[in-house]
Structure formats: C-alpha cells, structure tokens
N, C-alpha and C positions, 0 to 999 in steps of 0.2 A: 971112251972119251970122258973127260972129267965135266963137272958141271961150268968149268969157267970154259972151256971148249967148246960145250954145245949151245954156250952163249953166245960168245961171238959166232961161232958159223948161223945163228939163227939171225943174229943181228946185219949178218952177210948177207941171206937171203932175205929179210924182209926188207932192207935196204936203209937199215937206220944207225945211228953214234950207236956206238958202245957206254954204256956208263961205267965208267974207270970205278967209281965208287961200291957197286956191285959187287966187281971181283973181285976185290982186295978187300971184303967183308964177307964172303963167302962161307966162312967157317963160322960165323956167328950168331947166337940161337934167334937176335933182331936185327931184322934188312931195315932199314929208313931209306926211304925213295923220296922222301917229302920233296914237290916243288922240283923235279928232277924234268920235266917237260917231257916226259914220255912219250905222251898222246898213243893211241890206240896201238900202229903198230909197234911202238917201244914195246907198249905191255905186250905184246902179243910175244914177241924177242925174249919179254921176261919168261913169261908166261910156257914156253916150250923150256927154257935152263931151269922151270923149277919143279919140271912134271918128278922128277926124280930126286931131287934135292931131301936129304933128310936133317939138314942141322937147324933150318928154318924155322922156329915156331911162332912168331912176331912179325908180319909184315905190313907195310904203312908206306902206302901210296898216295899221300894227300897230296892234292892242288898239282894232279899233271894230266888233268883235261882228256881223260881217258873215253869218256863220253860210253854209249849204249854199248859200242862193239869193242871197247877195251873189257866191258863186263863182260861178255859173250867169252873172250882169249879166259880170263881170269877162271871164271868155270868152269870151261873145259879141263883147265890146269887141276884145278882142287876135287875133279871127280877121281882124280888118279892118288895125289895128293894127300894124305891123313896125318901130313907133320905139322901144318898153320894149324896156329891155336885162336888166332888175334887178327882181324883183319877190318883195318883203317883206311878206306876208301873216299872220305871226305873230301868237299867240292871236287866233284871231277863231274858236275854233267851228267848226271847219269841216266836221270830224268826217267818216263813210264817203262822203258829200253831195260833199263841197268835193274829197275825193280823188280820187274819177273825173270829176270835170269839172275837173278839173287835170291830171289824166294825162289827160285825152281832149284837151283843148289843147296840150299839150305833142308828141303826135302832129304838130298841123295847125301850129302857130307855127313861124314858121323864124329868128325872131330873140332870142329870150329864152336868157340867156347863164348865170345867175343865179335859183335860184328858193331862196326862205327860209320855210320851213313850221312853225317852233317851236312848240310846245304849239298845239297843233288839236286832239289829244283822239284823233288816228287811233290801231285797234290795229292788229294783227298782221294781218287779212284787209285793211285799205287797203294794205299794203303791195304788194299785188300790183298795183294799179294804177301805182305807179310802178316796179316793176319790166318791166310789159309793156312800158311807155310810153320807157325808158332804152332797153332793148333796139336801138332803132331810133332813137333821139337821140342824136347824137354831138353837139351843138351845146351844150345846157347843160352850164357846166364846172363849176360851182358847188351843190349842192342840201343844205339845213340841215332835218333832219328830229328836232330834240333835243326834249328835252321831252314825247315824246308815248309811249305806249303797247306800242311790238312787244316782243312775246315768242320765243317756241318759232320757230310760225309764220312771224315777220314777220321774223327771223335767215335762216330758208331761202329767202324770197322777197327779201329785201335781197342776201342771198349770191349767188341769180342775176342778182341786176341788176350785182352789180359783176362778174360771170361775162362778160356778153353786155352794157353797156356798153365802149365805146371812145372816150369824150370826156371822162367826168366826172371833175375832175382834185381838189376839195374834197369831203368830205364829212363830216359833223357827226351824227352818233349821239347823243351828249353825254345823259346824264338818261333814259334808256328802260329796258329788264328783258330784254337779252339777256345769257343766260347757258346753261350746261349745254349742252341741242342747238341751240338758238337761235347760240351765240356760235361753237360748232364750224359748223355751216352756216355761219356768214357770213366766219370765216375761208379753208373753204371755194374759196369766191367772191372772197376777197381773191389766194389763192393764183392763180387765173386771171387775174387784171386786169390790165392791162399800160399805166397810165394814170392812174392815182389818186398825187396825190403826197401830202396831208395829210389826215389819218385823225384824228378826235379819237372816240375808246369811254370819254372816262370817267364815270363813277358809271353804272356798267351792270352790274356785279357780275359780272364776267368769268370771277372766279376761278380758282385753277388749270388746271381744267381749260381754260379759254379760253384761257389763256398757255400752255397746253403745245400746241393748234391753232394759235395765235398765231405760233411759234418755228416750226411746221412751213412755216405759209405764208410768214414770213421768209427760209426759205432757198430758195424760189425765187421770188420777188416783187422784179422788181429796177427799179424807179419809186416806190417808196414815199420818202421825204423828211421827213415830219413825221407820228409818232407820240403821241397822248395816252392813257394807260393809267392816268389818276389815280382816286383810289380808285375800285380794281374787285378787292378783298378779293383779292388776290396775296401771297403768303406768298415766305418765303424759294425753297421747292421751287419754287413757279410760276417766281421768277426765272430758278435756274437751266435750266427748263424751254426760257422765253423767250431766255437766251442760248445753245442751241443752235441757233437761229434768227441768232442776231447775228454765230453766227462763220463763215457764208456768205453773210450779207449785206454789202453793199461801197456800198449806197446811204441807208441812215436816216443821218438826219443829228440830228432833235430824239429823243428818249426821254422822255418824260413819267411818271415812275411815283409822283409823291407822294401821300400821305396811303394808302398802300395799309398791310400790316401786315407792311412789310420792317426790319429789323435791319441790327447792321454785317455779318452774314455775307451778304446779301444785296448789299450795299453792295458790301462787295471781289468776290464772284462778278462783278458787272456791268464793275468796273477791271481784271478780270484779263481780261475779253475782249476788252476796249480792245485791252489791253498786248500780250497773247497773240495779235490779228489782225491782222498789217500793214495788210490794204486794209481797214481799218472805215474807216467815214467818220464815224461818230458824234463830233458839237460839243460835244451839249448836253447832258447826264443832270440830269433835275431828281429828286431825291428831299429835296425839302427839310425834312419830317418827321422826315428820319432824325439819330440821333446817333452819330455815327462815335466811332474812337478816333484812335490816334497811328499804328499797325502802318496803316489806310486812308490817313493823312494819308501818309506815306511812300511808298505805294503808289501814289498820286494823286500825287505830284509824281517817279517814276519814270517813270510811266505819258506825262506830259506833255512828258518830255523827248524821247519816240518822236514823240508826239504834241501839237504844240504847240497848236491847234486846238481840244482837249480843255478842257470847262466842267463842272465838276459843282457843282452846288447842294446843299449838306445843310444839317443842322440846327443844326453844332456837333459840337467836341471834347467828348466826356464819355462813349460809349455804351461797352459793354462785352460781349462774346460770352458768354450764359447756356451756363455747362459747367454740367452735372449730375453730384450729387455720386456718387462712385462707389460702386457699390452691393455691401455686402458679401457674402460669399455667407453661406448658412446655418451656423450654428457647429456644430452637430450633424449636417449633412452633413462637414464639416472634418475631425471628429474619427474617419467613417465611412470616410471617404476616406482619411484616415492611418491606421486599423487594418487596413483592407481591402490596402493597397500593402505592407504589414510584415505580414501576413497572420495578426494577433493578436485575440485575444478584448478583451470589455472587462474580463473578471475580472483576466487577463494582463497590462491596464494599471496596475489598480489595486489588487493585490493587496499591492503594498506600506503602504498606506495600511487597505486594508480586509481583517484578514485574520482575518476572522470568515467574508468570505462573504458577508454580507449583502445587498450592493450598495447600501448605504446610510453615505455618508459623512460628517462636518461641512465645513460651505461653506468654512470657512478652509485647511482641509488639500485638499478639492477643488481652490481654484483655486489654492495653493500647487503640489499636484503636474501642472494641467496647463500652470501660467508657466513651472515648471523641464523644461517637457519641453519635445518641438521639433516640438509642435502649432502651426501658423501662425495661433494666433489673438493679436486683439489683446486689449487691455483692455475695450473697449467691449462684443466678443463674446463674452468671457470671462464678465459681467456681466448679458449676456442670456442667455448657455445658465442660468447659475447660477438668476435669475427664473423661467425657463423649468420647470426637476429640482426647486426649490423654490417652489411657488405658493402654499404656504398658510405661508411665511414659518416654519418650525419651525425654521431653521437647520441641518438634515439634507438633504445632499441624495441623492435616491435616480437613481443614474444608468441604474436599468433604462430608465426614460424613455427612454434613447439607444437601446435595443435596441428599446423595444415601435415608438418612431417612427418606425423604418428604413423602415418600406413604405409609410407614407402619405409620409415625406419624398422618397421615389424619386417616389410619384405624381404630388405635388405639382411638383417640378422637371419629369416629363415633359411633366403639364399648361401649365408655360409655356414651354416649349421648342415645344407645338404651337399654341399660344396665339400666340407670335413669328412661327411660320412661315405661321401662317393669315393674318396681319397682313398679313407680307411678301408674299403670293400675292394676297390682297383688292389691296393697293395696285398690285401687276402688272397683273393681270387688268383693272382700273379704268385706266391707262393704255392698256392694249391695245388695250381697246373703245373709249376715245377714239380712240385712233388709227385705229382700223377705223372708224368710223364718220365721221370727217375723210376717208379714205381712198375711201369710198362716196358721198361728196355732193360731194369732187371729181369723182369719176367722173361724178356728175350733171351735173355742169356744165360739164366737158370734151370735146368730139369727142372721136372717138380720132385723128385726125389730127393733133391738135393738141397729145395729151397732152405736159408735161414731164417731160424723161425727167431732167434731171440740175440741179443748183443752179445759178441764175445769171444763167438768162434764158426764155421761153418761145418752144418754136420753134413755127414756122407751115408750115404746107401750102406745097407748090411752088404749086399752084394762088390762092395767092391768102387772105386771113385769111377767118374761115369764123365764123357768127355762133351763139351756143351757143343748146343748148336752153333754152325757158324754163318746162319742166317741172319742178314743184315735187320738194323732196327726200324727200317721201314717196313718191314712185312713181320709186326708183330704177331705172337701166338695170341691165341684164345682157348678157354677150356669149356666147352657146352656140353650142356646134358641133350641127348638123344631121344627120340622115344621110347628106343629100346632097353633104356635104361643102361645106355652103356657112355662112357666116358669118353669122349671124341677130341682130336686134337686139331683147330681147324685155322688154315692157313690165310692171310688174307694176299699173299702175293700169291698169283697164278703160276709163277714159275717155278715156288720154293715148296720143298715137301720134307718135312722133317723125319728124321728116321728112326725108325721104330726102337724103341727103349728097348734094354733090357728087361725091364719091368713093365709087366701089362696091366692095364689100368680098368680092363673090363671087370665086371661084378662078375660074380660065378653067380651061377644058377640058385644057388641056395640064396642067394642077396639078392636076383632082382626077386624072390619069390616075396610078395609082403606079407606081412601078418595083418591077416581079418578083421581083426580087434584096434589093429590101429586104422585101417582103412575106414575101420565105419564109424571111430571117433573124428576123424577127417571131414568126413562127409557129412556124420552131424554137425562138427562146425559150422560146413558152407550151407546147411539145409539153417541152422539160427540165425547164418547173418544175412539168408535173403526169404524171410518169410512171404512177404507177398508176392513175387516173383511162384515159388513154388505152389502159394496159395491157386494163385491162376494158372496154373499147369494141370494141379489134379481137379480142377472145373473142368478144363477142356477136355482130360481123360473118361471124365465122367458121363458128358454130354455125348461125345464117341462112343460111350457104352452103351445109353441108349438109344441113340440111333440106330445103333447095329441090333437089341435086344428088338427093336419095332419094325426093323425090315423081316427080322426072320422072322416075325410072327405073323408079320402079312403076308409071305411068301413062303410056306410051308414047306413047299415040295423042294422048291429049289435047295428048305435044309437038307 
C-alpha cells in the first residue's frame, strides 16, 4: 500500500476527514498542516501514513489543537521515523502532557535537528523535561519555546539545559515571565554555554537586574552572535550594567534593545563602548525607540570611522538629556552658616536696622539689609526666607524664626544626608546579592574542573569536556574542607546527589602528610596572638605537677 492508502484507511478507522491537502503533497520534502483542525485523532490518522514515509523532512502542524494525546500519536510515529528533520508543533495545547512525551522522544530520535513549541501553554515545571532531555542531545540545533509560561522556576531549569547542552545553537524565549531569580539563573547557564550563537529574551521583563547577570555572563561567553533584549523594562543603569559585559566580549555582533525605557544617555553609553573597544564586533544596535541628539549623532560617526561595520538604528534627531534643576539649599541654613563661619549673633547682624532689640523688623528694610550684605543668597531665597519669618503676611518680620529653627534645620538636613546614604547602601547591597546569587547558580552549573577563571573563553578538563550537573538551582553545591583533609562535595537538597567526577578531588597521602616546619610556624603564630591565654594554661600545668609531685611523696608505697 502506498502511503496515500494507508492514509485514508487510517483515517477510515479512526473515524475522521481526510485532508485532501496531505495527499496531493505527498511527494514533497515539506508537509504544511497549519491550521488544518486535526485535533488528536486527525494526527493520530497522520501519524500511522507517516510511520513509513521517506520524502518528509519539514513537518508543521501549527494551530490544530492536537493537545497532550496528539503528542503521545506524533512519538510513537518518529521513533520509527528518521526522515523529519523540522518539527512545528506550535499552539496546539500541549501543555505538561505534550512536554514529557517530547522530551521522552527527543531522548530516542537521532534525527530531528529543529523543534518549534510556541504557546503550548507549558509552565515553569515542564521546563525540566527539556532540560533533562538537551542534557544528552547535542543533535537539535534549533528549539523555539516563546510564548509559553516559565517563570522563577523554569529560568533555573532552562539555565541548566543551556549549562549541560553542547549542540543547541538557536534559541527563542521571546514572550514568557523570566525575570528577577528566573532571568539571573538562566544567565547563569548562558555564562557556561559554549554553543548557542542567537538568543532572542525579548518581552520577558528582564530588567535591570537581568542586564546586570546579562553583562556578567557577556564577559565570559564567547559564541554568542545574536542578541534580542527588546522590551525587557532596562533603564539607562541596566545599559550601563550590560556594557560592562560588551567591553570583554569580542563576539556579539546583533544588539537588540528597542522599545525598552533607554534615553540618549543610554544611547551614547552603548557608542562609547563601541568606540572605547577595539576588538567589539558589534554590526548592529537597534534601539530604534530612542531620540538621540547632535553631541550622539557626532559620536556615531566618530565611532564609525574606527568602526566601519557599525549600524545603529534610532528614532531621530530631537531627544535631549533631562538635567535636574539644581536644587538650592536652605536659605536659613545660608544665613546659619554665614554667622556661624564670622562667628556672630543674629542681634550683631541686624542691629543696625533693629535697634530696639526686638528682633522684629519691616520686610523692606530686612531684605534691603540682607541684598547689601554678602549672604549668598539669591532673590528667589531671599523671598522664601522672607514667606517663611512672615506667614501671616503683617509685613513685620520677626527673624527669631532663624534662631528657634536652628535644631530642627540641623535635623532635618541630617535626616536626608541619612536618607541619601541608606539609598546609596539599598542600591549596593541589591547589586551584591545579584551578583551573589549569579555567582551561586553558576557554581551550580559548573564542575569545578571546568570552572572559568578569566574573560574570553571557557577552559576544559585535560581529560576530556565533562557533562554538567543537572541539579536544579535550589539545591545549590557547596565545597567543605573535612577533617580528613579531604575535599567533600556536599549537597543541601536531601533528594539530589551529585555524581561522582571523573576527577577525584581527594589529596593523596603524600598532601594530607604536612611538613613539620610549617606546622610549628602555625602554631607559633596562634601561641603570639594569644599570650595570656597560653600564660594561664602552663600555671595550671604547673600547679598539677605539684600536686601530683606532693602526693607521691606523702604516699610512698602506693608509688
């Protein structure tokens, strides 16, 4: 029977249409099914006329609602199957169902080059089935997982697969919710990869924090090629974040960052890296959202003349750098601070004007006498103190004000001086632990054998490239010292046990043996940094000795 025969008789018994379209394309090396309403047992109909089929190697089944058990028909087809090369399975429902019986095939197929899984609906727990399943596939170079669902989770389980893959050279995030620990994990994993040249993360919500793991794994990721970072809420800072990343990398060539919420200061940060790193290889910077000025535009064709190669897309001449206006200080601190340096009263000031005493003046003679003095205020603050000594408008103004103010003014200043500083420490601390915890779920994903030690490239084991763990990032590693003096690897999830390297990490006998000489420079160390301590030990040794020397001299026999 030919294959268009044991189509329809499948289609006979499973009880569904034929697709006329199918068979009158049979002989052509791509089936397009798109949108053809299949639904499960269609494919199942497909799926028996293709067990044999050899002309097939492009097949594209999108939007026919094939759901969990159309996947189930589909793998049983392709364990037989070694002619699809390209398989398009987008929106069909596929959901937790269709991802482990995708990743269980992807195990056993040895020819599928290409897999496309757009809106399936997967979340953050499927994620793990395509990462087991990568681990040990170096064959698919291609895999499109946009549109769908991972978060926190499904960041840490993508971050391993691109850890412990070695073939997957496309890959497509595009429209999902990794962000915060999600986007640092999968950076992660990007920083191990040594294989992936085109990355598309836009509308994923990156955010700073993500471009500032982003920029760490840029500078030792040296195969990446094409970048898209379009809106994923990155600020000016995230920019700069992500060009400390750019001026060690020597291999991106696309930069994708439009519709994010970058400015021209963000703008010229990105051309001055350009400008500023000989070996960038950066073509392309699309920020096409953005509204440059003229000081960019000159920058940009500076830039070009190092760099002839150099493309950047904006929005147009017209944008402008918001300065803030500069903010004046207190005018009755002003005035506290120029009596205080001249080391004069306020009566001392104004006693030529008020020479009753009273401390109560008219506003016209007030700011007469402090315009002609060589208080550094201007008119505007001049204006405000005067508002300020006269609130109920009587045109008197009483400049005790200045005096009674003095210590809530001092407070007031200290409280944003600590106000500033708490700011400046929150923003540190918040970097830190980014970077600590980038720093912890590399370590997850790295042998130590393998670790990179410096920007540029990742080095490998003499023995051989060595395949990562695929232990999730909540149950990071730890490396302790033993008492045995031996190198322990010690797990903090109860269920996960790592497996034993090729490379043993124990000291041989000759190494934990120490040398004498260093031992007893050690010890003298800790014998000088605690002399009284030690002092009072060999007392009490001493006092022991005679007691014991006075027993046995009282009790002879019993020596």
């Amino acid at each position: 029977m030919s294959t268009a025969d044991v189509y329809l008789r499948a289609c006979e018994l499973v009880g569904v249409v034929p697709v006329s379209y199918f068979i009158r394309n049979l002989g052509n090396s791509t089936m397009n099914l798109n949108h053809h309403g299949l639904g499960p047992l269609g494919c199942k109909a497909l799926a028996i006329a293709l067990v044999t089929d050899m002309h097939i190697n492009k097949l594209e089944l999108v939007g026919n609602h094939l759901l969990g058990e159309g996947a189930k028909y589909l793998v049983e087809m392709l364990k037989a199957n070694l002619t699809i090369q390209s398989l398009d399975l987008s929106n069909n429902h596929l959901q937790t169902g269709g991802a482990e019986c995708i990743g269980r095939m992807l195990l056993e197929n040895i020819s599928i080059k290409s897999v496309k899984l757009s809106g399936n609906g997967f979340t953050e727990d499927d994620a793990k089935f395509f990462a087991d399943t990568l681990a040990s596939n170096y064959r698919v170079k291609e895999l499109d997982l946009s549109h769908n669902k991972f978060c926190g989770g499904g960041g840490e389980h993508l971050g391993q697969m691109l850890a412990n893959n070695e073939g997957l050279e496309v890959l497509d995030l595009s429209w999902n919710h990794l962000r915060m620990k999600g986007a640092v994990a999968f950076c992660a994993g990007l920083k191990a990869n040594v294989t992936l040249k085109h990355l598309n993360l836009s509308w994923n919500g990156f955010g700073n924090e993500g471009a500032l793991s982003l920029g760490e794994a840029l500078k030792f990721n040296n195969t990446l090629v094409h970048l898209d970072l379009s809106n994923n809420r990155i600020t000016n800072e995230g920019v700069g974040m992500l060009c400390r990343g750019l001026e060690c990398n020597d291999t991106l060539r696309v930069l994708l960052l439009a519709y994010n919420s970058i400015t021209v200061e963000g703008a010229l940060t990105l051309v001055n890296v350009v400008k500023n790193t000989p070996k960038s290889a950066l073509e392309e910077i699309n920020i096409s959202n953005v509204l440059v000025n003229e000081n960019f535009v000159k920058l940009l064709e500076l830039t070009c003349e190092e760099h002839p190669s150099l493309e950047v897309q904006y929005g147009g001449v017209g944008g402008f750098i918001a300065k803030k206006a500069p903010k004046r200080p207190d005018p009755m601190k002003v005035i506290q601070d120029y009596l205080d340096k001249r080391k004069l009263r306020l009566w001392d000031f104004f006693r030529n004007i008020d020479k009753d005493g009273t401390m109560q003046v008219p506003v016209a003679d007030f700011r007469k006498a402090v315009e002609q003095s060589s208080i550094p205020l201007d008119r505007f603050q001049i204006e405000r103190l005067i508002q300020r000594l006269d609130r109920d408008g009587t045109g008197m103004v009483d400049y005790r004000g200045l005096a009674d103010t003095r210590k809530q003014m001092m407070r007031d200043h200290r409280r944003q001086l600590r106000k500033a500083e708490s700011r400046e420490k929150k923003e540190k601390q918040k970097s830190d632990r980014i970077l600590k915890t980038f720093q912890s779920a590399v370590e997850a994903v790295t042998p130590r054998g393998s670790l990179v030690m410096s920007p540029g490239g990742a080095k490998e084991d003499s023995d051989g490239p060595q395949h990562f763990s695929a232990t999730p990032l909540s149950s990071w590693h730890h490396i302790g010292m033993t008492n045995s003096s031996r190198y322990s690897v010690t797990n903090l999830s109860a269920g996960h046990h790592r497996p034993p390297s090729s490379r043993s990490y124990m000291l041989d006998d000759s190494d934990a043996e120490l040398d004498p000489g260093k031992l007893s420079r050690t010890a003298n160390h800790l014998t000088r940094s605690r002399p009284a301590l030690n002092k009072t030990k060999g007392k009490k040794k001493k006092k022991k000795g005679k007691k014991h020397a006075d027993k046995s001299s009282q009790n002879p026999t019993e020596t």
